[in-house]
N, CA, C and O atoms as a Maestro MAE file, in Angstrom:
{
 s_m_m2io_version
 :::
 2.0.0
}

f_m_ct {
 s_m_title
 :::
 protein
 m_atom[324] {
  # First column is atom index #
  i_m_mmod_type
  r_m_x_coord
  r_m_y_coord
  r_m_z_coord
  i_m_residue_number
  s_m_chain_name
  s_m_pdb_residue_name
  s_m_pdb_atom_name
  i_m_atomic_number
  :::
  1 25 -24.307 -16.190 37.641 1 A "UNK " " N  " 7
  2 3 -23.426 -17.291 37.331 1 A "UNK " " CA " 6
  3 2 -23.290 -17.479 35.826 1 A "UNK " " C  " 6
  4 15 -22.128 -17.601 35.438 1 A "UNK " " O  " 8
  5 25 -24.363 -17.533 34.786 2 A "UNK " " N  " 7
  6 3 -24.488 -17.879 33.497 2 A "UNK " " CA " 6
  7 2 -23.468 -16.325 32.685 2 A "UNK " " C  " 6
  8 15 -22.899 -16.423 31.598 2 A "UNK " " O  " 8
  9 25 -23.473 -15.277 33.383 3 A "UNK " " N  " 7
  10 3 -22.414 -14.263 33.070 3 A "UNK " " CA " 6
  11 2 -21.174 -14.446 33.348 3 A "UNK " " C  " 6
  12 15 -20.431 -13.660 32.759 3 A "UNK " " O  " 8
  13 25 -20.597 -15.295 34.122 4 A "UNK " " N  " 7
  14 3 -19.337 -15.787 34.160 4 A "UNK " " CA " 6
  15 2 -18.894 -17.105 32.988 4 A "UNK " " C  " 6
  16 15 -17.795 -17.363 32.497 4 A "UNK " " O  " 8
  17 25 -20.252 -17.780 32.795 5 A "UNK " " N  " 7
  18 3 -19.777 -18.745 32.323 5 A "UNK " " CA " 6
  19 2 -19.825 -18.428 30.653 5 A "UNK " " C  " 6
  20 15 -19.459 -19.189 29.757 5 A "UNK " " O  " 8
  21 25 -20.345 -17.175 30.532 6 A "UNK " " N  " 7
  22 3 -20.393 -16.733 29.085 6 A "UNK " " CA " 6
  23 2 -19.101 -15.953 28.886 6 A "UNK " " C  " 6
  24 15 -18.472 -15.884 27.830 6 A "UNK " " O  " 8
  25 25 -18.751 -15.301 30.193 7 A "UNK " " N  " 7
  26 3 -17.556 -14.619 29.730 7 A "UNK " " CA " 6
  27 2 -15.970 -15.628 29.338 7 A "UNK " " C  " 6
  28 15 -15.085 -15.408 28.511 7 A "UNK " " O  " 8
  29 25 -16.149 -16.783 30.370 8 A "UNK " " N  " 7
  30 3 -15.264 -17.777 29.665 8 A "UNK " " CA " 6
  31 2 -15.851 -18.307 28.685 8 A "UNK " " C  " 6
  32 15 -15.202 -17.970 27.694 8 A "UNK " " O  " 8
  33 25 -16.685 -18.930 28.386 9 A "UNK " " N  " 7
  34 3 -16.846 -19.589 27.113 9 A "UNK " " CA " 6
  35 2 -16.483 -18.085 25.511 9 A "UNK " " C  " 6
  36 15 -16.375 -18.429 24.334 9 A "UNK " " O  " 8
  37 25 -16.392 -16.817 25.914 10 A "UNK " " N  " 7
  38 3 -15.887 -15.972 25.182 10 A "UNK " " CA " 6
  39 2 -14.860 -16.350 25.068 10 A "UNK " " C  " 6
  40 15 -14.503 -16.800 23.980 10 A "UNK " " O  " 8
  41 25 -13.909 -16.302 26.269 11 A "UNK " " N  " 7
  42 3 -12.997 -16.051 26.182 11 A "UNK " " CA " 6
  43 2 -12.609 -17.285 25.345 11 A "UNK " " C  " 6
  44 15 -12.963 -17.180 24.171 11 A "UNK " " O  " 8
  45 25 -11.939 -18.482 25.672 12 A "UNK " " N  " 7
  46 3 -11.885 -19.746 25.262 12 A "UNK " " CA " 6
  47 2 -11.966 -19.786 23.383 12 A "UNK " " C  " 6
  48 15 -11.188 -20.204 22.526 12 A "UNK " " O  " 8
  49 25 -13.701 -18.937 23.321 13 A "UNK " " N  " 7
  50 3 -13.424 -18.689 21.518 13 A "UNK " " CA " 6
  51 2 -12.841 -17.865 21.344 13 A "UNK " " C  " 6
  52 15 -13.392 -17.234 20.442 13 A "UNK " " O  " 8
  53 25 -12.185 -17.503 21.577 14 A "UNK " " N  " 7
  54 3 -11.167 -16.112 21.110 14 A "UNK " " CA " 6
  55 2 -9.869 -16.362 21.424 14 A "UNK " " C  " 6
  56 15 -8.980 -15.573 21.107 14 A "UNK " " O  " 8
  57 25 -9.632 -17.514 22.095 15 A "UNK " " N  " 7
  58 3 -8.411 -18.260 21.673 15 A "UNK " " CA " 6
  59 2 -8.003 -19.256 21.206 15 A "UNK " " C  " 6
  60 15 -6.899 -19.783 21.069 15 A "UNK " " O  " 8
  61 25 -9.485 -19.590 20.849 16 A "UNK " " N  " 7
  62 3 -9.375 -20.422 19.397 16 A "UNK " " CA " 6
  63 2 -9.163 -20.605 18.484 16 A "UNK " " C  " 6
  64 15 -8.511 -21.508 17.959 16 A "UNK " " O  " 8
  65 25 -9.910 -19.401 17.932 17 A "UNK " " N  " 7
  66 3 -9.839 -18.473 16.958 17 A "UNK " " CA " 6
  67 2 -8.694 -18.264 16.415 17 A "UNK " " C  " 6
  68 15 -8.298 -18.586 15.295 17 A "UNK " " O  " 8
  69 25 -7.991 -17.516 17.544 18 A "UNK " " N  " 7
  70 3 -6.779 -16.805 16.990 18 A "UNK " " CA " 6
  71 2 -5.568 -17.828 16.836 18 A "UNK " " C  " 6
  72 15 -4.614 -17.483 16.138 18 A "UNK " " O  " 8
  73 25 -5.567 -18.763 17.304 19 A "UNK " " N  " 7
  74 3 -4.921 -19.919 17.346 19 A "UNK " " CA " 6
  75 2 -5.303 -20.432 15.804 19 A "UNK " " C  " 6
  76 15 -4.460 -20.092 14.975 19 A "UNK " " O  " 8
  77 25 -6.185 -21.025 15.395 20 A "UNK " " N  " 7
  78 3 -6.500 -21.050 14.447 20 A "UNK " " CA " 6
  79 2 -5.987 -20.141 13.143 20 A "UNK " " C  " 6
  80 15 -5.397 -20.481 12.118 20 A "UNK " " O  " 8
  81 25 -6.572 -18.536 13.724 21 A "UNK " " N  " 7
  82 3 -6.137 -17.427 12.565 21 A "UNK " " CA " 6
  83 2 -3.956 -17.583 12.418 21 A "UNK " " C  " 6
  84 15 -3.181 -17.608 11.462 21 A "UNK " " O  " 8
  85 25 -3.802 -17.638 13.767 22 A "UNK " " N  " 7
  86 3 -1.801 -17.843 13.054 22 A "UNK " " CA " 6
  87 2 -1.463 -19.169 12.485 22 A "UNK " " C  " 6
  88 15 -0.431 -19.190 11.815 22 A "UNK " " O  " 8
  89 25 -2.151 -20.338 12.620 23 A "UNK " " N  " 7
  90 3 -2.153 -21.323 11.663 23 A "UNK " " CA " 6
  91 2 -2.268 -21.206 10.417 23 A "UNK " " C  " 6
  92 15 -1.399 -21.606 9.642 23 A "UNK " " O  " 8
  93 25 -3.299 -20.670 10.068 24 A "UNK " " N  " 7
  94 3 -3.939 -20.019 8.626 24 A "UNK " " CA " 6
  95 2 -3.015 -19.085 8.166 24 A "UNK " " C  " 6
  96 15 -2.334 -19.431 7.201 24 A "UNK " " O  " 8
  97 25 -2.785 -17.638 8.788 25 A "UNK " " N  " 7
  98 3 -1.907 -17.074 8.515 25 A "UNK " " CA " 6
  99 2 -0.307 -17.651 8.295 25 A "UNK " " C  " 6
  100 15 0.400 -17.131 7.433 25 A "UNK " " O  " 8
  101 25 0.025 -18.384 8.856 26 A "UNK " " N  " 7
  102 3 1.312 -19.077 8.781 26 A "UNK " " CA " 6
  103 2 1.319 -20.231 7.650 26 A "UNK " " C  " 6
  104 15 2.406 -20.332 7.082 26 A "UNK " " O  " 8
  105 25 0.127 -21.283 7.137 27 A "UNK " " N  " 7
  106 3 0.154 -22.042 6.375 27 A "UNK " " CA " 6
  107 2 0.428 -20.983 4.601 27 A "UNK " " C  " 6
  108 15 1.054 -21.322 3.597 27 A "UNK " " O  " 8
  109 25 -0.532 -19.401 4.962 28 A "UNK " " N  " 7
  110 3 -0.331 -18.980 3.124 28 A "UNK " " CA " 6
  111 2 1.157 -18.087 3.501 28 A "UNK " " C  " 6
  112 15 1.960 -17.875 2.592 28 A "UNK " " O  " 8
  113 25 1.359 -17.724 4.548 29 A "UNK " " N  " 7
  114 3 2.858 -17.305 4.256 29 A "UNK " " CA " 6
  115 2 3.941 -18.632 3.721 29 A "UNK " " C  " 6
  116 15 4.920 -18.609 2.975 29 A "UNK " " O  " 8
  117 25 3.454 -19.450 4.267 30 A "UNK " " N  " 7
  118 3 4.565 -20.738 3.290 30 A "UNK " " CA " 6
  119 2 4.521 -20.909 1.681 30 A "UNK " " C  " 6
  120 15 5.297 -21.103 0.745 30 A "UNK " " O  " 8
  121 25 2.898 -20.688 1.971 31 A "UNK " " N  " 7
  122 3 2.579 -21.100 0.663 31 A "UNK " " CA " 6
  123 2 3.055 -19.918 -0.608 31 A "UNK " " C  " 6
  124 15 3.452 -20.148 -1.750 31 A "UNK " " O  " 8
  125 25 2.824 -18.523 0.137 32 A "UNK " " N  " 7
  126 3 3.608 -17.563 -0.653 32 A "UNK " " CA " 6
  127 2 5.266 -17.663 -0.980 32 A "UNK " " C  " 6
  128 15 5.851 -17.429 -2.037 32 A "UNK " " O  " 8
  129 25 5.843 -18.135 0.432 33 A "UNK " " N  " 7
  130 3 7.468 -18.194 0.292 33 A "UNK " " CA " 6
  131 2 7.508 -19.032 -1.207 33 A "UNK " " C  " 6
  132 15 7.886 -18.706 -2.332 33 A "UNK " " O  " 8
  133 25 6.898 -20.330 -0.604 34 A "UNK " " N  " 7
  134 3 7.057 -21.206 -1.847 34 A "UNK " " CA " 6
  135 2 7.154 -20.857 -3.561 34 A "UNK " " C  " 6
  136 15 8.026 -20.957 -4.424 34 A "UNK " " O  " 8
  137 25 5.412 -20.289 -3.489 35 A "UNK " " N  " 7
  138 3 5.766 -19.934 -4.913 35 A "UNK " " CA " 6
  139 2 6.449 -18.720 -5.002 35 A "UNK " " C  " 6
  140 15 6.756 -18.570 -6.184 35 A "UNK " " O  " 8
  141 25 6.788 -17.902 -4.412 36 A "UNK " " N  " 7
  142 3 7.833 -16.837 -4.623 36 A "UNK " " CA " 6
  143 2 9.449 -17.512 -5.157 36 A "UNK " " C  " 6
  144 15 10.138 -17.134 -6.104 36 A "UNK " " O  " 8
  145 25 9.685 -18.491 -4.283 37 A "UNK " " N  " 7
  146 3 11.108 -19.085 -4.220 37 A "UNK " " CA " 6
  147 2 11.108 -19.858 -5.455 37 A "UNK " " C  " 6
  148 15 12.242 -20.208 -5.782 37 A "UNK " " O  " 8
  149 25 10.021 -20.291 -6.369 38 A "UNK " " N  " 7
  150 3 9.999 -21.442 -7.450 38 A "UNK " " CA " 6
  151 2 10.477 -20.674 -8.644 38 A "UNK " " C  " 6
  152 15 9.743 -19.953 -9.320 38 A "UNK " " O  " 8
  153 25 11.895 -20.896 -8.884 39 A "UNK " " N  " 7
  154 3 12.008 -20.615 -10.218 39 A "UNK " " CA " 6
  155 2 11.671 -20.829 -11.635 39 A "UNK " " C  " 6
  156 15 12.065 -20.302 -12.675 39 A "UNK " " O  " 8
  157 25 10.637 -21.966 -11.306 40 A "UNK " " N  " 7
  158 3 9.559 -22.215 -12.794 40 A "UNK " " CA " 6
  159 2 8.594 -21.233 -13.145 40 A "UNK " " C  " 6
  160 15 8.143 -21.188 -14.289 40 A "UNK " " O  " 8
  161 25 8.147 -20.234 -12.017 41 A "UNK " " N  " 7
  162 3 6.915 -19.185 -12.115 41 A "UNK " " CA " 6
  163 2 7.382 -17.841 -13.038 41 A "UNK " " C  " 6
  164 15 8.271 -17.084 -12.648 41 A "UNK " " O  " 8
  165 25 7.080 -17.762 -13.573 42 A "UNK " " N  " 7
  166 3 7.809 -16.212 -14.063 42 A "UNK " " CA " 6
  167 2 7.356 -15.243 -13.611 42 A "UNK " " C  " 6
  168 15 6.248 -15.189 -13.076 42 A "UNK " " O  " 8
  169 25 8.385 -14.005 -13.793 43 A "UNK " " N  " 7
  170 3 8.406 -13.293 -12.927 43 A "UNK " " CA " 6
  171 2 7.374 -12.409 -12.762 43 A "UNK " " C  " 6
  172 15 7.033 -12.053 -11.634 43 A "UNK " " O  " 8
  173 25 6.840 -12.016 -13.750 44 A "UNK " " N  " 7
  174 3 5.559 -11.502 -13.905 44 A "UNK " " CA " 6
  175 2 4.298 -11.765 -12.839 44 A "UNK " " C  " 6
  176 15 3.477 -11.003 -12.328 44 A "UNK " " O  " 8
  177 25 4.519 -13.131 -12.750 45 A "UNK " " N  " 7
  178 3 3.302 -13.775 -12.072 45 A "UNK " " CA " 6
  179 2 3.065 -13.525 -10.544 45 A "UNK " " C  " 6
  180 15 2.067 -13.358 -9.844 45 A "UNK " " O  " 8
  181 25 4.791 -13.584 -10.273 46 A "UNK " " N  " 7
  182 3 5.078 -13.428 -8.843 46 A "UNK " " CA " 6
  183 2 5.027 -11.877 -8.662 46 A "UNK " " C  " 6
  184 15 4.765 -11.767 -7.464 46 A "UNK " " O  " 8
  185 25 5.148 -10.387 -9.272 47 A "UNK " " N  " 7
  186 3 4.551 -9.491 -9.254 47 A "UNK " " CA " 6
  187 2 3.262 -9.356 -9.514 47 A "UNK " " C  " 6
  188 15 2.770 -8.280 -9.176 47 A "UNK " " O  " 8
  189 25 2.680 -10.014 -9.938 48 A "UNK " " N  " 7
  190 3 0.941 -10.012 -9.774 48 A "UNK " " CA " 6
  191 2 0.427 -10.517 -8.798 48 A "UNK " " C  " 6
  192 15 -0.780 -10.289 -8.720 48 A "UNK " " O  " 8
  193 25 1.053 -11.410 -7.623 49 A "UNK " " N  " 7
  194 3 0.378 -11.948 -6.624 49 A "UNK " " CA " 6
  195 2 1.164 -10.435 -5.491 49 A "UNK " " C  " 6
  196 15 0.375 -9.700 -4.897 49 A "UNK " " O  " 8
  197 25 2.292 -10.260 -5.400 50 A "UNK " " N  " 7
  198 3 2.998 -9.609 -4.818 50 A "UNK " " CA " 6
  199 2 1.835 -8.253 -5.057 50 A "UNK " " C  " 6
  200 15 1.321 -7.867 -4.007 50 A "UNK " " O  " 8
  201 25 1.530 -7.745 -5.944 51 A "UNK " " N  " 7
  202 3 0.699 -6.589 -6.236 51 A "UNK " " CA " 6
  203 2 -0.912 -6.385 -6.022 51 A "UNK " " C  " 6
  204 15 -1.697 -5.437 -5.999 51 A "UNK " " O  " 8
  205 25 -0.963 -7.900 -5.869 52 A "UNK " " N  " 7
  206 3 -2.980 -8.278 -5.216 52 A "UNK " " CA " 6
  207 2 -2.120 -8.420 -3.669 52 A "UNK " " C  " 6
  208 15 -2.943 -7.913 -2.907 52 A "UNK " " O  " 8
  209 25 -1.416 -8.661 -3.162 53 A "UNK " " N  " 7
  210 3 -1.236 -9.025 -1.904 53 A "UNK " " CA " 6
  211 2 -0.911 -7.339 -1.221 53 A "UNK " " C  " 6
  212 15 -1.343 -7.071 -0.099 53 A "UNK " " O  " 8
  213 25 -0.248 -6.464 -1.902 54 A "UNK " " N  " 7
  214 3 -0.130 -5.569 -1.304 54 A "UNK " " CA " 6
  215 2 -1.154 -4.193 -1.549 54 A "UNK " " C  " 6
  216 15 -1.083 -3.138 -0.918 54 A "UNK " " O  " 8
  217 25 -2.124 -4.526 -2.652 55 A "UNK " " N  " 7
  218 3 -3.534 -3.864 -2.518 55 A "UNK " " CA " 6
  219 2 -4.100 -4.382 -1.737 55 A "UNK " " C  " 6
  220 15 -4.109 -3.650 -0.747 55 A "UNK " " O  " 8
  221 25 -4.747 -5.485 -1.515 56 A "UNK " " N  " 7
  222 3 -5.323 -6.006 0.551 56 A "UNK " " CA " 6
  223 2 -4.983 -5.391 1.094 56 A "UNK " " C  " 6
  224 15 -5.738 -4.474 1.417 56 A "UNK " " O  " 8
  225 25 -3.543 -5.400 1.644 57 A "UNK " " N  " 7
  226 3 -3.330 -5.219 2.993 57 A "UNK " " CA " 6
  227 2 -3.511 -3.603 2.698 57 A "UNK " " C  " 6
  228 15 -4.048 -3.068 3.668 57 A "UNK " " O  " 8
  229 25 -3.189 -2.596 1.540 58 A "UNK " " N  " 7
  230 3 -3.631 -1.088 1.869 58 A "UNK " " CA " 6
  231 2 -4.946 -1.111 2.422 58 A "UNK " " C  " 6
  232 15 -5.244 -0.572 3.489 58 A "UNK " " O  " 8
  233 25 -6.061 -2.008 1.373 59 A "UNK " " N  " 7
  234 3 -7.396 -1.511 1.409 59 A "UNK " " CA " 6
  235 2 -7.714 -1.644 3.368 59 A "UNK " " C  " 6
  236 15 -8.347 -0.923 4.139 59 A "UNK " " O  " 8
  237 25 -6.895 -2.954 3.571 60 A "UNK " " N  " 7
  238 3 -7.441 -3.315 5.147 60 A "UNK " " CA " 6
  239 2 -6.672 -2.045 6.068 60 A "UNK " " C  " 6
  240 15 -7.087 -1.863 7.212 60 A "UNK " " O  " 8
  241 25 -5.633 -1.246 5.579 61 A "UNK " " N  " 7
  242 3 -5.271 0.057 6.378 61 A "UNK " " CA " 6
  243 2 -6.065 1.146 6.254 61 A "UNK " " C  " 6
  244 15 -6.209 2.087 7.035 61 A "UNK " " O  " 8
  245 25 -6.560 0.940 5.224 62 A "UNK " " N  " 7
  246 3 -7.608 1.942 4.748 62 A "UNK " " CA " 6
  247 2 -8.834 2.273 5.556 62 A "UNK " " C  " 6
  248 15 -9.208 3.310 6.105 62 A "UNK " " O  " 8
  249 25 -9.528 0.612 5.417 63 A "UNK " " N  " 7
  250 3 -10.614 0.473 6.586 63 A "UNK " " CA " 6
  251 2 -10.547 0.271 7.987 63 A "UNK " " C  " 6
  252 15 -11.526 0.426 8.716 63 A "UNK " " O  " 8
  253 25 -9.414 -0.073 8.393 64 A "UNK " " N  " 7
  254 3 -9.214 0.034 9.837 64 A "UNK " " CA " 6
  255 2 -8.957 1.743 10.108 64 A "UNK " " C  " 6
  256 15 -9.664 2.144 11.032 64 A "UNK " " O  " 8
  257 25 -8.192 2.688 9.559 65 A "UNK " " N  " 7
  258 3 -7.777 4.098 9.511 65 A "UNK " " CA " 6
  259 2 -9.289 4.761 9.455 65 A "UNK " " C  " 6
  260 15 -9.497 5.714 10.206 65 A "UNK " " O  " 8
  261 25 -10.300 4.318 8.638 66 A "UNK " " N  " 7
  262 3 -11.935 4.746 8.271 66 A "UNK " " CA " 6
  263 2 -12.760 4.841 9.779 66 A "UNK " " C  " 6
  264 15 -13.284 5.757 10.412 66 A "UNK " " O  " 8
  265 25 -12.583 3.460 9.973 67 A "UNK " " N  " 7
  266 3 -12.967 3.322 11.325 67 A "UNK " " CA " 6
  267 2 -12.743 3.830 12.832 67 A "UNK " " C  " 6
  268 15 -13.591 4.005 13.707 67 A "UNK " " O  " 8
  269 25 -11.448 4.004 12.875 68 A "UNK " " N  " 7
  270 3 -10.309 4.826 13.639 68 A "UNK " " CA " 6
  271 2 -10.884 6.237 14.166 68 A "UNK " " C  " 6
  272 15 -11.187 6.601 15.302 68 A "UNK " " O  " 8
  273 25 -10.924 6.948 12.824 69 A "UNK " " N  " 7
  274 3 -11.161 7.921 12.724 69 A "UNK " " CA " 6
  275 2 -12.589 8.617 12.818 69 A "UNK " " C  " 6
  276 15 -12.762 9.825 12.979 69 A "UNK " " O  " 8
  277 25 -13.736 7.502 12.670 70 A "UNK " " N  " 7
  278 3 -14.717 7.854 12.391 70 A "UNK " " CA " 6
  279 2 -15.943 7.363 14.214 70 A "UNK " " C  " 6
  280 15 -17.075 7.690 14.570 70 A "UNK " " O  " 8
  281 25 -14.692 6.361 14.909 71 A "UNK " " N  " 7
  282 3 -15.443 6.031 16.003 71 A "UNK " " CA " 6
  283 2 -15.255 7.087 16.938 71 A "UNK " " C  " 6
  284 15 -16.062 7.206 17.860 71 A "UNK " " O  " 8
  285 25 -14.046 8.071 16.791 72 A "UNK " " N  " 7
  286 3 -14.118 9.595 17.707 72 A "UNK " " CA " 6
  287 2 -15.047 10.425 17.768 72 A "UNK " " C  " 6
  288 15 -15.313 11.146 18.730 72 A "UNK " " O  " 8
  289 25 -16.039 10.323 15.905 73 A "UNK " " N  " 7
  290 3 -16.975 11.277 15.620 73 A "UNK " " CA " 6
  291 2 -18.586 10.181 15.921 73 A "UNK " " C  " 6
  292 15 -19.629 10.314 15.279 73 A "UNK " " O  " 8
  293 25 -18.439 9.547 16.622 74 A "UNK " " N  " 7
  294 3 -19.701 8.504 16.798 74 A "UNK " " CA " 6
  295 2 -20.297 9.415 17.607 74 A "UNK " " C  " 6
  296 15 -19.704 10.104 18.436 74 A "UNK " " O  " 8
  297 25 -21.703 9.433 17.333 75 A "UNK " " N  " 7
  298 3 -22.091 10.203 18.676 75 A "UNK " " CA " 6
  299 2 -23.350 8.976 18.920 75 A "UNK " " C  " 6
  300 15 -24.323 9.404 19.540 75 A "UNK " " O  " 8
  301 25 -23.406 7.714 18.550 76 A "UNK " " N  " 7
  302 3 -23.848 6.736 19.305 76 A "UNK " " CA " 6
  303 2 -23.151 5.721 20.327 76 A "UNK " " C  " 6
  304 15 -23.671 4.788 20.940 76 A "UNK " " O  " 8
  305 25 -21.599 6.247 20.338 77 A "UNK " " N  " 7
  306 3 -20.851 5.361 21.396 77 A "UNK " " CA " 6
  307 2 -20.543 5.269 22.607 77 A "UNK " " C  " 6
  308 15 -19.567 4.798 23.191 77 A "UNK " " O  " 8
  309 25 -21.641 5.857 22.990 78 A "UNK " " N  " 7
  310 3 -22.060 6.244 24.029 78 A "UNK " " CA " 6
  311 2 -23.539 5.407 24.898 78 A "UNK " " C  " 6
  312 15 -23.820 5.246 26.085 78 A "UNK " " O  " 8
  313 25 -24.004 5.146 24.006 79 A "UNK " " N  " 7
  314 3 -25.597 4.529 24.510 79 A "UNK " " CA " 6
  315 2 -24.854 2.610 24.045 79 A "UNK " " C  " 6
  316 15 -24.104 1.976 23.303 79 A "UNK " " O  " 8
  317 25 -25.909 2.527 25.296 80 A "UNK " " N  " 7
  318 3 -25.871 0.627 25.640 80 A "UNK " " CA " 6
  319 2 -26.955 0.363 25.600 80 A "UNK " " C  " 6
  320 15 -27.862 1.091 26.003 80 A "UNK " " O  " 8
  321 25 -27.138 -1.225 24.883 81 A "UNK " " N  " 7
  322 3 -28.048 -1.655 24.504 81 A "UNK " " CA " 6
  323 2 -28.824 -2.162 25.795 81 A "UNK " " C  " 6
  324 15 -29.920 -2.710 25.682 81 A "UNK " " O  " 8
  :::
 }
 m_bond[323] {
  # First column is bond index #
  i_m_from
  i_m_to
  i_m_order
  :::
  1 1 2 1
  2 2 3 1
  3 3 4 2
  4 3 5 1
  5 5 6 1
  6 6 7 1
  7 7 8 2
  8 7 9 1
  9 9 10 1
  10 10 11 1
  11 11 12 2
  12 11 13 1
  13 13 14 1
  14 14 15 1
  15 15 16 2
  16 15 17 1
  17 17 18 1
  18 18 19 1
  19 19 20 2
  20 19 21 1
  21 21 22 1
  22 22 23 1
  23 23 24 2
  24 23 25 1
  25 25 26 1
  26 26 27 1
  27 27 28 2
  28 27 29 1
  29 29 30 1
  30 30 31 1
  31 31 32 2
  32 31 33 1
  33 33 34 1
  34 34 35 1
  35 35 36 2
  36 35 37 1
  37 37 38 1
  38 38 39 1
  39 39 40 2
  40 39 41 1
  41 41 42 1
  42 42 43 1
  43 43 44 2
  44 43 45 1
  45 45 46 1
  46 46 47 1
  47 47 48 2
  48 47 49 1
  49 49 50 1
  50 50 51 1
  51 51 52 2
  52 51 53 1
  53 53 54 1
  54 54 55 1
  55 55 56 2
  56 55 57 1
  57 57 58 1
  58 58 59 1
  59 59 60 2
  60 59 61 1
  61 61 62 1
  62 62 63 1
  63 63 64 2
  64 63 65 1
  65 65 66 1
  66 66 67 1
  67 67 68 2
  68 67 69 1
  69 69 70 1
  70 70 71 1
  71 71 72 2
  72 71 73 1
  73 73 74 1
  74 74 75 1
  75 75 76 2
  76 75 77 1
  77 77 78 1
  78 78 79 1
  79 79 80 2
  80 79 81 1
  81 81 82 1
  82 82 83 1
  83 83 84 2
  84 83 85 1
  85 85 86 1
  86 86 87 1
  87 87 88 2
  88 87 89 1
  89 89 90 1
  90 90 91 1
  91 91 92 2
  92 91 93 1
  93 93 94 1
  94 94 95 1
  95 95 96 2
  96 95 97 1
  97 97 98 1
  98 98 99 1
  99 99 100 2
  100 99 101 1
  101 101 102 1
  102 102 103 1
  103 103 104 2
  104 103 105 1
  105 105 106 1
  106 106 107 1
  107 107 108 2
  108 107 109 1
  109 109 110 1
  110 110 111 1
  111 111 112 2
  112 111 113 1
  113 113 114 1
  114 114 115 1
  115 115 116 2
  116 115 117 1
  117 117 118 1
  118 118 119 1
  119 119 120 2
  120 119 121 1
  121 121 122 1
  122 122 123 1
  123 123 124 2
  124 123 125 1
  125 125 126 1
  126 126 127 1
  127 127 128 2
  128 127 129 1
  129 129 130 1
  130 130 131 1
  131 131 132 2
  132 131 133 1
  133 133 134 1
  134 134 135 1
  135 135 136 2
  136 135 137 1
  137 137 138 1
  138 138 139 1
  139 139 140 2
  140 139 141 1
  141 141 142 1
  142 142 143 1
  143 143 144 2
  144 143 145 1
  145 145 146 1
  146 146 147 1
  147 147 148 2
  148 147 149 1
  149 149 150 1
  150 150 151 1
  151 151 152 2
  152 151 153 1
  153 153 154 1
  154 154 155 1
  155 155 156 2
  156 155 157 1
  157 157 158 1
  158 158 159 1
  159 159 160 2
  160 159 161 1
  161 161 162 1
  162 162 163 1
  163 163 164 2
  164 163 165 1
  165 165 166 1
  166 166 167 1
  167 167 168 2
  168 167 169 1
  169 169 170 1
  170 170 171 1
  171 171 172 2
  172 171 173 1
  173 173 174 1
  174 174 175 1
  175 175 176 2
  176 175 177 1
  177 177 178 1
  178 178 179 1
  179 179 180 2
  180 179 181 1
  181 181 182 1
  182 182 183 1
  183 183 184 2
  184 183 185 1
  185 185 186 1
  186 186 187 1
  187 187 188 2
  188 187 189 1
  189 189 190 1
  190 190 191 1
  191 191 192 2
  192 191 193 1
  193 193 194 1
  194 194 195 1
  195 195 196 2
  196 195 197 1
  197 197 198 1
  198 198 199 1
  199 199 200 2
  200 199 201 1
  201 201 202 1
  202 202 203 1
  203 203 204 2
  204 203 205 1
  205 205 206 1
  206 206 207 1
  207 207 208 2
  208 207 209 1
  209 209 210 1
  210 210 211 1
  211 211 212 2
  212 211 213 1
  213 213 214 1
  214 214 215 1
  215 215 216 2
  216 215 217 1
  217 217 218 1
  218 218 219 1
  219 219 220 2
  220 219 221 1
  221 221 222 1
  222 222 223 1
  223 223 224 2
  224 223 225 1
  225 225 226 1
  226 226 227 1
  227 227 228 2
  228 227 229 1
  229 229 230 1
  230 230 231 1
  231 231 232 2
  232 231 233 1
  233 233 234 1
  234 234 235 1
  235 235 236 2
  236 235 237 1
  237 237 238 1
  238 238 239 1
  239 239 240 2
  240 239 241 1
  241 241 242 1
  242 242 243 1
  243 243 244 2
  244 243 245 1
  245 245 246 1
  246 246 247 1
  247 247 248 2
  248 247 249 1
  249 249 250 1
  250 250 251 1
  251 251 252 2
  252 251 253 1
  253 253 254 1
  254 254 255 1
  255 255 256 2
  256 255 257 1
  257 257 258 1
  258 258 259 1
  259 259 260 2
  260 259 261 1
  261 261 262 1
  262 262 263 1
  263 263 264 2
  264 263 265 1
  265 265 266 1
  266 266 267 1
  267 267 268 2
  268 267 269 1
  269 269 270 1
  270 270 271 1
  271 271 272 2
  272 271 273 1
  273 273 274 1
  274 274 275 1
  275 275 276 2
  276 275 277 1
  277 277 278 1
  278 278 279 1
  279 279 280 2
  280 279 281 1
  281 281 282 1
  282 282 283 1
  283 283 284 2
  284 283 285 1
  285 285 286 1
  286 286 287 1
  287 287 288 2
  288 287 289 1
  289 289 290 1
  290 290 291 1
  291 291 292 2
  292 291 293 1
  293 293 294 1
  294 294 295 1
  295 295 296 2
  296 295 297 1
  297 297 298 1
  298 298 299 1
  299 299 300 2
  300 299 301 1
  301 301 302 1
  302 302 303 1
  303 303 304 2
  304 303 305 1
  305 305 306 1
  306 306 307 1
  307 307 308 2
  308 307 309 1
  309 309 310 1
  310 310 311 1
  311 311 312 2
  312 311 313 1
  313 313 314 1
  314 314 315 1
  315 315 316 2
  316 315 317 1
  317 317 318 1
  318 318 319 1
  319 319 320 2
  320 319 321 1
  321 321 322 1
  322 322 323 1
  323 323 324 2
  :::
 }
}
């Protein structure tokens, strides 16, 4: 019984979570539109956030692609704890 009630109480956080995470995600996409759209920022500035924003998201293709690639060559993914 306590395995059912763990697998919902999983579940439940994991749609919390993510509920949460498109809030978050949706509050700095405004916040980017915004200062993108403010013509007081110069332009410079808005290519320096534009240029930290699009090194993240490589590095996070990077490490998801690392991982990808490297859980085919696991030879522990196989054994359970």
């Amino acid at each position: 019984m306590s395995d059912q009630i763990s697998k919902s109480m999983t579940t439940v956080a994991w749609v919390l979570i993510s509920i949460i995470g498109l809030v978050v995600a949706g509050g700095v996409a405004y916040g980017l539109i915004t200062v993108l759209a403010t013509p007081g920022i110069p332009v410079w500035i808005k290519l320096l956030i534009l240029a930290g924003i699009l090194g993240f998201a490589l590095l996070m293709i990077v490490v998801v692609r690392d991982r990808l690639k490297e859980h085919k060559t696991d030879k522990y993914k196989d054994i359970e704890v």
